[in-house]
N, C-alpha and C positions, 0 to 999 in steps of 0.2 A: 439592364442597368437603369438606373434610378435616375433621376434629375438630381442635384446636388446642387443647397445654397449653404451660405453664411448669413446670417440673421444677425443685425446691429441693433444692440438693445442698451440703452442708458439707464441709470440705477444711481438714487442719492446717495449710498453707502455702500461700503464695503458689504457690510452684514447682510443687506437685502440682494447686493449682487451674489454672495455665495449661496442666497437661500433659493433663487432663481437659478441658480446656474444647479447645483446639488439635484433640484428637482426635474429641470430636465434631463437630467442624463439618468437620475433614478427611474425615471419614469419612461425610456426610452423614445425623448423626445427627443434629443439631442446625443451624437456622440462622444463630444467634448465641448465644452464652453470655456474661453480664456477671460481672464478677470485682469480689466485693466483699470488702475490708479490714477490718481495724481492728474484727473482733466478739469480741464475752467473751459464751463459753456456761456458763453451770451447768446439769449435768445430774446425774442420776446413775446410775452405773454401778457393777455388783458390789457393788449395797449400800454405795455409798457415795455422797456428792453430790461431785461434782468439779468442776472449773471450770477452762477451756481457754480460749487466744485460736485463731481461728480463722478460714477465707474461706467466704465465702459465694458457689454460682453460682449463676444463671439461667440456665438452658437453654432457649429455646423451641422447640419443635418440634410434631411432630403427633401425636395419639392410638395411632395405630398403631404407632410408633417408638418408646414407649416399655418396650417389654420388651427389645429389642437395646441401646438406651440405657441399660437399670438394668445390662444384660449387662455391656456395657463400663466404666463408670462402675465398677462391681465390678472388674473386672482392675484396672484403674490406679488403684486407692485404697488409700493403708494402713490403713486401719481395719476390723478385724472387723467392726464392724456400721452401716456408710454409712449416712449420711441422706442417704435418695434418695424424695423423694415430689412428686407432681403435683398441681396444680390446671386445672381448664379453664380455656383464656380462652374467656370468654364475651362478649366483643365489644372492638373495638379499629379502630384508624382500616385501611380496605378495602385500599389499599395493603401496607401493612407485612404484615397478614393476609397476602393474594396471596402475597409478598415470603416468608415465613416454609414455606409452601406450596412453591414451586417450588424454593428450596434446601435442601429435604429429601425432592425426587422423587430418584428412582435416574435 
C-alpha cells in the first residue's frame, strides 16, 4: 500500500481549475480532484494585504506522485507563486483508499 495525500491547490478561476484538475487525472496524476467555488482569500503579497475571489482543488493522489504533480500543476497555472501543498490521509473508508491507489498506478 501506497502512502496517500490530498493536495490543496488554489486557482483564479473556474476555467484554469477544471484545466488543472482534467489534467491530472488524464495524466494519472491524480485520482479524482474536487472543484470548489465561491472562495474570498486575503492574503498578502509584495507587502501588501490583498484579497482575491478564487477555486479551490482537491487532488487526491499517492505520496510518491506528488513532485510530478506540484511539476505539472506549475505549467498550467498563472500564478507566480501556486498554492500547492499536501496533507496525508491518514485513514479513510478501504475501498475509496484501494480505488485512489489503482487509478494512479501507471
Amino acid at each position: 500500500m501506497f502512502a496517500l495525500i490530498s493536495v490543496y491547490i488554489t486557482a483564479p478561476s473556474r476555467d484554469i481549475a477544471e484545466r488543472i484538475a482534467h489534467h491530472l487525472v488524464e495524466e494519472k496524476l491524480a485520482a479524482c480532484v474536487n472543484i470548489i467555488s465561491g472562495v474570498r482569500s486575503i492574503y498578502r503579497w509584495k507587502d501588501r494585504v490583498e484579497s482575491a475571489n478564487e477555486v479551490i482543488l482537491i487532488a487526491k493522489t499517492r505520496r510518491d506522485l506528488f513532485e510530478p504533480l506540484e511539476k505539472r500543476v506549475k505549467e498550467l497555472h498563472s500564478y507566480e507563486v501556486p498554492c500547492i501543498v499536501a496533507w496525508p490521509i491518514e485513514a479513510g473508508h478501504q475501498p475509496y483508499l484501494d480505488w485512489i491507489e489503482k487509478e494512479t498506478a501507471s
